[in-house]
C-alpha positions as CSV (number, residue, x, y, z in Angstrom):
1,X,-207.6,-56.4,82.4
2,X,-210.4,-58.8,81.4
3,X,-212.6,-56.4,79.7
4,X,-209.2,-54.5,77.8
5,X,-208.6,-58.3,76.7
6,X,-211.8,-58.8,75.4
7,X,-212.0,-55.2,73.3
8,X,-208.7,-56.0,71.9
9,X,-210.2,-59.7,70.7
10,X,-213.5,-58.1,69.1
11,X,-211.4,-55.3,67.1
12,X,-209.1,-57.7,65.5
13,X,-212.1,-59.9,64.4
14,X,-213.9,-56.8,62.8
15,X,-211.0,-56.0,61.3
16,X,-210.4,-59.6,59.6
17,X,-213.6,-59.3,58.3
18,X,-214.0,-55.9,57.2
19,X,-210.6,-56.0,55.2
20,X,-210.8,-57.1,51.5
21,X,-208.8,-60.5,50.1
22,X,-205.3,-59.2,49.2
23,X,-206.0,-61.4,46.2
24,X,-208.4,-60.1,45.0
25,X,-207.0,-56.5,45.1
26,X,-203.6,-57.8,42.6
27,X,-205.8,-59.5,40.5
28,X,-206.4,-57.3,37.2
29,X,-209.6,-56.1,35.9
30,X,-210.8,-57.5,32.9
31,X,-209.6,-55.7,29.4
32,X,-211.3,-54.7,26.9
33,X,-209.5,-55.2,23.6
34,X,-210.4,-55.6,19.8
35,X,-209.5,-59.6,18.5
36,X,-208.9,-60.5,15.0
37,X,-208.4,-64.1,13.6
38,X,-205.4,-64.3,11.8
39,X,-205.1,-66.4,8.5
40,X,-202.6,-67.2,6.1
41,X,-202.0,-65.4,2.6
42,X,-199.6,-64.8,0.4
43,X,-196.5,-62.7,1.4
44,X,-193.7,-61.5,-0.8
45,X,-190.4,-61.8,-0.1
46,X,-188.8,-58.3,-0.9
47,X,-185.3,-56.6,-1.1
48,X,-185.6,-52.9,-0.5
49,X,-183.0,-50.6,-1.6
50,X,-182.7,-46.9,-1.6
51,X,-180.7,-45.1,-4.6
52,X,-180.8,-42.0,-7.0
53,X,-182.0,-41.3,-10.3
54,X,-179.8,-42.0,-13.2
55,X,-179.8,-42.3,-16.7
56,X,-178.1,-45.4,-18.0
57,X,-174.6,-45.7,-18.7
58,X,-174.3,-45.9,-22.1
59,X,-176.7,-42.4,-22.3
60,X,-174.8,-40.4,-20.1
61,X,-171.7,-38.9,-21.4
62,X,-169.1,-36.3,-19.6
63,X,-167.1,-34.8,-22.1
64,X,-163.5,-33.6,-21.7
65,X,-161.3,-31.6,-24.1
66,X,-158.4,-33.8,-25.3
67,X,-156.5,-30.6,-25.2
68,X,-155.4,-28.1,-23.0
69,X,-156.0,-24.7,-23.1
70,X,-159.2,-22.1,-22.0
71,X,-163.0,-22.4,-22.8
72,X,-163.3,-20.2,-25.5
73,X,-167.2,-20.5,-25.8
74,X,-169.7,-22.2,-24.3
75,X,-172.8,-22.8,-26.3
76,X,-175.1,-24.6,-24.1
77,X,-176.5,-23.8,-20.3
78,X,-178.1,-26.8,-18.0
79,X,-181.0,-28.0,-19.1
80,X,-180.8,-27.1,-23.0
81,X,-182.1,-30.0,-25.3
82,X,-178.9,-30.2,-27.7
83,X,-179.4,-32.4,-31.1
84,X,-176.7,-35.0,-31.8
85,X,-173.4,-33.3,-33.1
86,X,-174.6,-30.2,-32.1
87,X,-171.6,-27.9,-30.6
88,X,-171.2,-27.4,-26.8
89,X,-167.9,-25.9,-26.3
90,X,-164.8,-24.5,-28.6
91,X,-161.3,-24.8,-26.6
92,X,-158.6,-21.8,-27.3
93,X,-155.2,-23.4,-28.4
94,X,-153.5,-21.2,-30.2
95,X,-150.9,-24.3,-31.5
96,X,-153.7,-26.0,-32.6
97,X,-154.9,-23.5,-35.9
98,X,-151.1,-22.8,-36.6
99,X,-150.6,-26.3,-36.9
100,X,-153.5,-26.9,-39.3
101,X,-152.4,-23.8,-41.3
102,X,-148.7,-25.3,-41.2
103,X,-150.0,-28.7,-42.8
104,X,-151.9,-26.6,-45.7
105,X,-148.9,-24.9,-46.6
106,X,-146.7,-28.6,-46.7
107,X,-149.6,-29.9,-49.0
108,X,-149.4,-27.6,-50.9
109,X,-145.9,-27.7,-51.4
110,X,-146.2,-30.9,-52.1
111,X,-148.6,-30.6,-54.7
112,X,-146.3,-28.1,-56.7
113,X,-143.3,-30.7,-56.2
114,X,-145.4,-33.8,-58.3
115,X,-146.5,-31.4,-60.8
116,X,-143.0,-30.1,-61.2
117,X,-141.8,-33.9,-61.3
118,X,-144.6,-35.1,-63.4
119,X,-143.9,-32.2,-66.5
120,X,-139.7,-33.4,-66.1
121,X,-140.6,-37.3,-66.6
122,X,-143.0,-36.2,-69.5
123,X,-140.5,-33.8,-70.9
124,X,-137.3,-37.0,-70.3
125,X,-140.3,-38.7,-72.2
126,X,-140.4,-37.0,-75.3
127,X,-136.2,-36.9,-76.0
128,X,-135.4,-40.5,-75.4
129,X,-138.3,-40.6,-78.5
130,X,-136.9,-38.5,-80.3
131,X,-133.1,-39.8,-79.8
132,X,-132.1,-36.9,-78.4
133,X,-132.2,-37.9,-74.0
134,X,-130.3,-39.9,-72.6
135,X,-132.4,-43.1,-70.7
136,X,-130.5,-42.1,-67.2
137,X,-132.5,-38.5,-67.1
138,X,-135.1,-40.7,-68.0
139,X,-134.7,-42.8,-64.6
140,X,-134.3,-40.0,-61.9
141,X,-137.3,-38.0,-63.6
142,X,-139.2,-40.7,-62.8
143,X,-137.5,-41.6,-59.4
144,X,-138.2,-37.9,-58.6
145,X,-141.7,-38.4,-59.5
146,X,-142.3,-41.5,-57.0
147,X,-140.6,-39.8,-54.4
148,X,-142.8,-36.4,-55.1
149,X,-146.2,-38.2,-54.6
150,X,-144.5,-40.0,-51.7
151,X,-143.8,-36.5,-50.3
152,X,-147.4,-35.5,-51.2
153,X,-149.2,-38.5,-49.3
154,X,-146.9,-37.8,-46.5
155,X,-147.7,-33.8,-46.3
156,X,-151.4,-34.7,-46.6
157,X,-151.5,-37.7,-43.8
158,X,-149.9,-34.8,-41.7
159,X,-152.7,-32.5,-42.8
160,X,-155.2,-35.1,-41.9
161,X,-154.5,-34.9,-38.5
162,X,-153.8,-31.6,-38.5
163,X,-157.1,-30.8,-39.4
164,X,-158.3,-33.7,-36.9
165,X,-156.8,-31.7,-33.5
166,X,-158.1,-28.9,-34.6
167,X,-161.5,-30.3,-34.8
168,X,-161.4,-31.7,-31.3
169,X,-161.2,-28.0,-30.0
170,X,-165.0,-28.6,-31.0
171,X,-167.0,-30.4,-28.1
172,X,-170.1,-31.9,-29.7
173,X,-173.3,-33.9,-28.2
174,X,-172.8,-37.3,-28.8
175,X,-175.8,-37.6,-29.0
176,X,-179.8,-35.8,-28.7
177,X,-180.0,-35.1,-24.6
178,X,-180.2,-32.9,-21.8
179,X,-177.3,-30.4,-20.5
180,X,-177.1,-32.0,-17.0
181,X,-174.1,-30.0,-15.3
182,X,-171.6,-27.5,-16.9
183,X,-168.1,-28.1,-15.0
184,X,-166.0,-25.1,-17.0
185,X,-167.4,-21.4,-18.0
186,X,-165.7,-19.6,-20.7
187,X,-162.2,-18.5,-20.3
188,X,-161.7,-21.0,-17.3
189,X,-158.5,-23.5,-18.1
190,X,-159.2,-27.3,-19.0
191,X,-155.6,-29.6,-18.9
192,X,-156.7,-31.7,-22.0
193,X,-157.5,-34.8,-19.0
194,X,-160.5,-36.4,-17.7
195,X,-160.2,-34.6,-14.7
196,X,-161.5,-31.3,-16.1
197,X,-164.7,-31.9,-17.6
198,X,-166.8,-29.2,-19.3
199,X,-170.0,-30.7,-20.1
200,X,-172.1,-33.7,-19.1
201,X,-175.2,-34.8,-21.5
202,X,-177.6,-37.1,-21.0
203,X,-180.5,-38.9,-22.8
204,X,-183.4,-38.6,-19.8
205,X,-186.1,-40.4,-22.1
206,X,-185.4,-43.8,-20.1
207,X,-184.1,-43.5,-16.2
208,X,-183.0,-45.8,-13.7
209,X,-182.8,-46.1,-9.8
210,X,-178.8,-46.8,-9.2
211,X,-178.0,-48.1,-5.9
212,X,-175.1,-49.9,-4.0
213,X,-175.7,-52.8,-1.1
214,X,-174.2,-55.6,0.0
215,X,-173.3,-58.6,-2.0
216,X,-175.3,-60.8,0.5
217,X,-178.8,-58.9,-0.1
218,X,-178.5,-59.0,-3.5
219,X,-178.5,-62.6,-3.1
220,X,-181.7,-64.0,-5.8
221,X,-181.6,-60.6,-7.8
222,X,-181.8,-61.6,-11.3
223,X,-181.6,-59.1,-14.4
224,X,-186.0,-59.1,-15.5
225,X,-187.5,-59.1,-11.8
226,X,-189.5,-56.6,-11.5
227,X,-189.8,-53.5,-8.7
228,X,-191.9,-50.8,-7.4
229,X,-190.1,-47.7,-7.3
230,X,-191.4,-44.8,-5.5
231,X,-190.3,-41.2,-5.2
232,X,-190.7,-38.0,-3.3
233,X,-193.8,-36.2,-4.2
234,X,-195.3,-39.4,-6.7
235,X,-198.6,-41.0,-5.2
236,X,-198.5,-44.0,-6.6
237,X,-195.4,-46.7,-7.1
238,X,-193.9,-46.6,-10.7
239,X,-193.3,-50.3,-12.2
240,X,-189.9,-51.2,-13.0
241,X,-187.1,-53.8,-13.9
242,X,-184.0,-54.8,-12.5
243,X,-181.9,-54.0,-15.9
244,X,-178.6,-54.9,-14.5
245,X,-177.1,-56.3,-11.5
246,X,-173.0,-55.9,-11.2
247,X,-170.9,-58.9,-11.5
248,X,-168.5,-57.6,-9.4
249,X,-168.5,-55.9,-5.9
250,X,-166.4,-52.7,-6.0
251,X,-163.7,-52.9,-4.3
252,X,-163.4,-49.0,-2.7
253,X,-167.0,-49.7,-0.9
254,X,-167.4,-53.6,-0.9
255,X,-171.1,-52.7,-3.0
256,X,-172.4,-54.5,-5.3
257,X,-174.6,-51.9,-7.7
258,X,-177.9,-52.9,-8.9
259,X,-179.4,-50.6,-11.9
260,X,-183.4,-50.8,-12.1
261,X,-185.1,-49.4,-15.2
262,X,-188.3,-46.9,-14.3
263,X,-190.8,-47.1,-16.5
264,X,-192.8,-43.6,-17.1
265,X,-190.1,-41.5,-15.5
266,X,-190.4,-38.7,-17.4
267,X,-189.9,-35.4,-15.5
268,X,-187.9,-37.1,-13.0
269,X,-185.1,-34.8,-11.9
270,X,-181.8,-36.6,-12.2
271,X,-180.3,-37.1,-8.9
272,X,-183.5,-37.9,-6.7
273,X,-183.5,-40.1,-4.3
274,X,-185.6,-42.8,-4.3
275,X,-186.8,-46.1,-3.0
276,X,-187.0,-49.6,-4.7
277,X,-188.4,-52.6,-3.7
278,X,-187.4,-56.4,-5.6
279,X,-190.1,-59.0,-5.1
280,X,-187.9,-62.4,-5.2
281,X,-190.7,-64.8,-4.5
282,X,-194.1,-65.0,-3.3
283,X,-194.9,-67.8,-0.3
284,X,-197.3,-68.5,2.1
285,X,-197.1,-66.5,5.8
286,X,-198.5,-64.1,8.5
287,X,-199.1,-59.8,8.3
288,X,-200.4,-58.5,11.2
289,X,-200.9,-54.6,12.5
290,X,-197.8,-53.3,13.9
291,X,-199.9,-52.5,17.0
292,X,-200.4,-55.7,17.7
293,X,-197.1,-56.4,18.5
294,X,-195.3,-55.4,21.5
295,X,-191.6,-55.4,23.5
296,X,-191.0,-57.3,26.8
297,X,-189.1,-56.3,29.5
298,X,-186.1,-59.2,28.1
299,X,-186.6,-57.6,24.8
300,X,-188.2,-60.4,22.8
301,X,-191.3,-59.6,20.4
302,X,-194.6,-60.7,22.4
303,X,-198.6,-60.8,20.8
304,X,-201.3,-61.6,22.7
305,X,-203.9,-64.0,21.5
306,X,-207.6,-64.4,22.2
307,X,-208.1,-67.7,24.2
308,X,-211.4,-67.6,24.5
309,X,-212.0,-64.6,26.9
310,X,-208.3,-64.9,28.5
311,X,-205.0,-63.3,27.2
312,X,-202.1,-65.4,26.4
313,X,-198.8,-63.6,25.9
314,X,-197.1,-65.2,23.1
315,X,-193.4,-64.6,22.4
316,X,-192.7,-64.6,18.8
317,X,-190.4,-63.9,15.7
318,X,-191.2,-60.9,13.6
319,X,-190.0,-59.6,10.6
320,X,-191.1,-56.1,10.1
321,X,-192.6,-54.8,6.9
322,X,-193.2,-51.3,6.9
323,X,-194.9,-49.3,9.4
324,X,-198.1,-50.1,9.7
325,X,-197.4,-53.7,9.5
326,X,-195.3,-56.8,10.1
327,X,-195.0,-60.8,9.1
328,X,-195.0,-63.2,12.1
329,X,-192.2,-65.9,11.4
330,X,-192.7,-68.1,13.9
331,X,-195.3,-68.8,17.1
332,X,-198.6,-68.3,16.0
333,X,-201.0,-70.6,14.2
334,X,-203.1,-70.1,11.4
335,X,-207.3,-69.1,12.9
336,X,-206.0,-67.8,16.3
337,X,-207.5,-64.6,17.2
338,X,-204.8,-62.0,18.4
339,X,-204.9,-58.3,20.0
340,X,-204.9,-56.0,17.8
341,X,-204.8,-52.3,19.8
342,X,-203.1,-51.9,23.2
343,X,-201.5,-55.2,24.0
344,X,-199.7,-53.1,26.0
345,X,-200.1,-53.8,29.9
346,X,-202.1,-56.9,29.1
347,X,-200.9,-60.3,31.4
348,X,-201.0,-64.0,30.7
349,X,-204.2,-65.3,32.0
350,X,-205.8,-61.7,32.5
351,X,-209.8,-61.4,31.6
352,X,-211.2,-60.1,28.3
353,X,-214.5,-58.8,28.2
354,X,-216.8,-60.7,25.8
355,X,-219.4,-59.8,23.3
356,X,-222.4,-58.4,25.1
357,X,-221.1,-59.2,28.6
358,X,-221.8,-56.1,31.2
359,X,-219.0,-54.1,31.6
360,X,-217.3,-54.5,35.5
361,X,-215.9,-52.6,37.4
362,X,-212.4,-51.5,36.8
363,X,-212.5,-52.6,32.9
364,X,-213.0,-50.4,30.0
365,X,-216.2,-48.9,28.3
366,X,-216.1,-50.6,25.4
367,X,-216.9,-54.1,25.0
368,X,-214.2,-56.8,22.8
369,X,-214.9,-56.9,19.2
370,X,-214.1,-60.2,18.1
371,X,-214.7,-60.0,14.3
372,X,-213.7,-63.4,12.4
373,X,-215.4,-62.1,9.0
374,X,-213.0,-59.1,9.3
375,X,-209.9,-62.0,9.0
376,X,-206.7,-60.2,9.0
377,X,-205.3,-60.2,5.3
378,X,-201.8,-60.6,4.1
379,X,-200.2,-57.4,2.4
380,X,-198.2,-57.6,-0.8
């Protein structure tokens, strides 16, 4: 029983000593990461919007008939260059000629009345000269004579606008432009309303990004700011200017629209979407890599920063940018060095691997790079 005892006794106490600190097995291997020092520089304080392509207002015209009937010709497709007062579209009323032709013929009529009237005052004229008339034929040829060019401004008022509905059966550019859309074909019914266009022209020498958002983000837009614009299949941002900002917030959508003028759109199809960006102000502040920012498990936005060679997880407030970066509102000073590629996995207090120390055992090939002439710079 003695000698069992004793076996017993010696295994444990190889054991104890053979077996590795449990310590030593949670504690994590150092990291190596890439650190940047982080400095201040100006930021820009930006309202982004997205929008189509318009012209403005006051170019863009969608022309109804004021008259019912059918599209008798149509003289313009989309995308035809008209010249002002050129002729896009003749409407069919038949009423419309006959009453033109009807106010001819009462002119006309007219006119023969007053000269009829005119020769029977001259002719009353002559024989109460002579002695011979009497002054009462006298009076009514000259009542008749008032009352005939009456007649005859009357007849030729009617003509007037006569002639003036007739003419609207013409639809004319208001002015030089571009055939946008063409609502009605020929022979298709128009109700003399807004609500059957035929035509919309446009001047596309000066466009505009149109866009709706809230009252509260257009909050500091002012009419001269000025925007980058950028569109599908353009490189490079066009410059433009907030022309317009609505004083009043529609009240079907709760909106407030904001009309920015492009500079250099030409060829821009109208109708595009596109992107616009407002610079309100420019102030002091933070842009770091998006990488460097990561999620915790309580979902607050967490960097790590370079103390020395130990991590220290950081929670901070983040405004993001655009994708590649982001401007850190709050925790985080001015010349700390943070990690900028996989923070991910990283703990508070873990090791970082320093320049030119030898790599250990469990941590990664490549050593930290800890670059404070490569500062990280704010982006506009």
């Amino acid at each position: 029983m003695k000698t069992r005892a004793m076996i017993a006794l010696l295994g444990f106490v190889a054991c104890s000593h053979s077996a590795p600190d449990a310590g030593e097995d949670d504690k994590p291997a150092p990291a190596a990461v890439t650190c940047k020092v982080v400095t201040d520089a100006p930021v820009d304080d930006v309202v982004s919007l997205t929008g189509v392509i318009a012209p403005p207002p006051r170019l863009d015209a969608t022309l109804s008939p004021p008259a019912s009937g059918r599209v008798a010709m149509l003289a313009v497709e989309e995308g035809d260059h008209v010249a002002a007062g050129a002729l896009l579209a003749t409407i069919d009323d038949p009423a419309l000629p006959a009453g033109a032709i009807e106010a001819r013929a009462t002119v006309a009529a007219a006119q023969a009345a007053q000269v009829a009237a005119t020769q029977e005052l001259e002719r009353q004229k002559r024989l109460v000269d002579k002695g011979i008339g009497a002054k009462r034929d006298l009076e009514a040829a000259s009542a008749k004579m008032v009352a005939a060019k009456a007649e005859l401004d009357a007849a030729n008022a009617r003509s007037g606008l006569a002639h003036t509905a007739n003419a609207r059966r013409e639809l004319r550019a208001p002015f030089a432009g571009v055939v946008l859309h063409v609502f009605k074909r020929a022979g298709e019914s128009v109700d003399g309303t807004t609500a059957t266009p035929v035509v919309e022209i446009a001047d596309t020498s000066t466009l505009e990004v149109r866009a709706q958002l809230p009252s509260s983000a257009l909050i500091g837009v002012r009419e001269g700011m000025i925007a980058r614009v950028e569109l599908p299949g353009v490189t490079a941002p066009l410059t433009a200017k907030v022309a317009r900002v609505a004083p009043a917030v529609d009240p079907a959508t709760l909106l407030q629209t904001v009309r920015i003028t492009i500079d250099g759109a030409e060829g821009v199809a109208v109708g595009s979407p596109a992107t616009a960006s407002i610079t309100l102000a420019t102030r002091p502040g933070f842009i770091v890599p998006s990488t460097a920012i990561r999620r915790s498990l309580v979902g607050t936005d967490e960097i790590v920063v370079c103390d020395g060679d130990t991590a220290r997880v950081r929670v901070v407030e983040v405004r993001p940018r655009d994708a590649l970066s982001s401007e850190i509102l709050s925790g985080l000073k001015s010349g700390e060095k943070i990690v900028v590629d996989h923070p991910l996995g990283l703990e508070d207090g873990q090791a970082l691997t320093t320049p030119g120390a030898a790599t250990t055992k469990g941590s990664a090939d490549v050593t930290v790079k800890s670059t404070q002439d490569d500062e990280l710079a704010g982006a506009h």
